[in-house]
C-alpha positions, 0 to 999 in steps of 0.5 A: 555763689562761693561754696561753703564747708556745709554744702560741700558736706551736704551733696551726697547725690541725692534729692531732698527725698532721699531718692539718687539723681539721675546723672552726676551734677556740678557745684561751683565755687570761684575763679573756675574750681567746680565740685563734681558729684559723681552718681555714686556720691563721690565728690572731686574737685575740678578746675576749668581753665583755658590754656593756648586756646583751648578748655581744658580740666585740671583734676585737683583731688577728692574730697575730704581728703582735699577740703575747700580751703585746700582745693581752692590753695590748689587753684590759686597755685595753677592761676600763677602757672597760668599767669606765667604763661605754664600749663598747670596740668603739664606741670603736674605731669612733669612733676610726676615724670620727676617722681617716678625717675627718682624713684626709678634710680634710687639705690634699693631699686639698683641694689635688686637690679645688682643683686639679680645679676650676681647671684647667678653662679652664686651659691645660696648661702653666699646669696642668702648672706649678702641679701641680709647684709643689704637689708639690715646694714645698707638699704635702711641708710640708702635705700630711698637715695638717689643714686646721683645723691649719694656721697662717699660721706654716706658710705662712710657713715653705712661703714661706721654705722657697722663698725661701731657693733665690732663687725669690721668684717660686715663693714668692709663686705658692706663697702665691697657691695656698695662698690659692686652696685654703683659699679653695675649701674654706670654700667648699665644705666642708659639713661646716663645719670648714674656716672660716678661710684663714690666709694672710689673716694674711700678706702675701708682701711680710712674708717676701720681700724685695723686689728690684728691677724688673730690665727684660728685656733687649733690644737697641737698634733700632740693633742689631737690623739686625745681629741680624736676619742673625745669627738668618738666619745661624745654625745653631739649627734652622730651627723655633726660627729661625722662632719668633724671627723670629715673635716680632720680627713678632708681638711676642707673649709667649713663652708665647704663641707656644710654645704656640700651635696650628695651629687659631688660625692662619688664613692666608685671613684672615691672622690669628692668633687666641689664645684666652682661655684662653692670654692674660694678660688672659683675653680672645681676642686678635688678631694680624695677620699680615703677608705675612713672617709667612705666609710664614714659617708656610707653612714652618713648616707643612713642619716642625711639621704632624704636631703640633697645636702650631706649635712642638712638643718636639724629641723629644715631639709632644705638648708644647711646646717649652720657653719657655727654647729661645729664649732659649738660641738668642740666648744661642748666637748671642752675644745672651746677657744682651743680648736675650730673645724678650720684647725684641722686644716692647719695640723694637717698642713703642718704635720704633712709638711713636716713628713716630707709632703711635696708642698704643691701637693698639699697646698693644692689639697687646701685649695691654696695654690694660686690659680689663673686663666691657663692653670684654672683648666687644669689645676682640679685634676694635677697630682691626683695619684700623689694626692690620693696616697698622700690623704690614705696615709693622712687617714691611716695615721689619725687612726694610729693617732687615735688607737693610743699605741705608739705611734710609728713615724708619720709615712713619708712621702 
């Protein structure tokens, strides 16, 4: 007899006294679906069917997450596989097959394939910053894709997506990784699926309007007597105090100086060796230290030690601080919207131009000059003597600067 949603119900593998049986039973319905109580009460619903010669048995599910109705719409469906000559179970097991390749090559599990890779010779803000960018603005819309499915249209809409909140900068860097991640799987993707990057398709500059080149703010040499006392003056803490005070002596880039680590910094040989990894032109870089500058890095060192950063968070040792904890420093001291840790680096080129400087000399100072395969070697070490008179006299004369006497003419070179 056909089964009913009550006995389905009622068999819990016990007798009508209660007491368990002693080995697990079936119950049949029609057309070769059987019910199978186990000893422990569980209940799955089973298929008998003969395929090619031979018995075999196609699991259907449990119960109650399968019920009768939908057990019995399970077997219908393998009756017409069977019906057309197809083996229901290796049906299932290709359809498996399919879900797990597709899974396999979706855009998240390329994206950490990816991100694993790159991340190498990466430092770990940079790292840091590229994983969030992949979480928050680009997995969420093509995380669960298909790498083969993906079109430049949807790259288009992560772009526009981004663009839309006014961060044109996140939106190009978005379309620069989707580009690394496509790129990486045809690479490397041996089974051949993955063959084409759709962002070849596109060109930010197609999406995102273009806006003006708005150039750092930063104050007038005139003016910086002025801020070199209010900075002296000021109550922000003394290790954000130093970190403005090295960028006006160093003139690196923010970055650089926030992430840089107590083993770069020789004071025997008083200089300050960036490594590759954190630079922008991938190449060591080396920044003469003026005796201000060791001076202010032995203080440093009575504050920031315990960490192997030079400027760790307030409240975390193991990070950095942020690279908006200067800025918001000088906007506090009333230079908001007037200067930037990055506008030391532009009064310093101006004023050194303008004195003379030999303009390889400076522009290797800011990590400007352009580098290559045969100069990458070399580049870090060239000029170093020149440089290191050229950042002492930069030094003495902000403390000219700073002291409100007049001011002899700057050095020349």
């Amino acid at each position: 007899m056909a089964l009913t949603d009550m006995t389905v119900k009622a068999n819990n593998h016990k007798d009508e006294d209660g007491e368990i049986k002693a080995a697990p039973y079936k119950l049949s319905d029609a057309g070769g679906l059987y019910l199978f109580v186990t000893v422990a009460g569980g209940k799955l619903w089973r298929l008998a069917y003969r395929f090619d010669g031979k018995q075999k048995t196609l699991a259907l599910g449990a119960y109650p997450a399968i019920t009768l109705l939908e057990a019995r719409a399970k077997r219908d469906e393998a009756k017409k596989l069977l019906a057309n000559d197809i083996d229901p179970a290796a049906e299932i097991k290709s359809d498996k097959a399919k879900v797990q390749a597709h899974k396999a090559n979706t855009f998240r599990v390329w994206a950490e394939i990816w991100l694993a890779h790159w991340r190498v010779d990466k430092c770990t803000r940079h790292v840091d910053i590229t994983s969030r960018r992949l979480d928050t603005n680009i997995l969420t819309v093509l995380g669960d894709m298909p790498m083969t499915e993906i079109t430049a249209v949807d790259v288009a809409n992560v772009m526009r997506g981004i663009a839309t909140r006014g961060a044109l900068d996140v939106a190009k860097s978005a379309y620069q990784n989707i580009s690394q991640i496509f790129r990486h799987a045809i690479a490397n993707d041996t089974s051949g699926r993955v063959t084409r990057n759709p962002t070849s398709d596109i060109k930010p500059s197609d999406i995102i309007k273009s806006r003006p080149v708005v150039n750092q703010a930063r104050v007038d040499i005139k003016e910086l007597p002025a801020l070199l006392r209010t900075i002296d003056t000021s109550e922000t803490r003394a290790a954000t105090r130093i970190a403005i005070k090295l960028m006006a002596l160093t003139f690196v880039r923010t970055s650089e100086l926030i992430e840089a680590k107590w083993c770069e910094i020789d004071l025997e040989a008083k200089q300050w060796r960036v490594p590759a990894e954190r630079m922008k032109m991938k190449t060591l870089h080396i920044v003469p230290l003026s005796m201000q500058a060791i001076e202010l890095l032995n203080a440093l060192k009575l504050i920031t030690s315990y960490s192997e950063f030079l400027f760790p968070h307030q409240h975390h040792a193991t990070e950095t601080m942020s690279n908006n904890t200067i800025l918001q420093a000088l906007k506090r001291m009333g230079y908001g919207g007037r200067m930037t840790g990055h506008g030391f680096r532009g009064v310093a080129s101006t004023a050194l131009h303008e004195k003379g400087y030999d303009h390889n000399h400076i522009e290797l100072q800011l990590a400007h000059a352009p580098r290559n395969a045969v100069s990458a070697a070399y580049n870090h070490a060239l000029y170093i003597p020149q440089r290191t008179i050229m950042m002492q006299d930069w030094a003495d004369y902000l403390d000219e600067l700073k002291a409100g006497a007049k001011v002899l003419p700057f050095k020349q070179a």
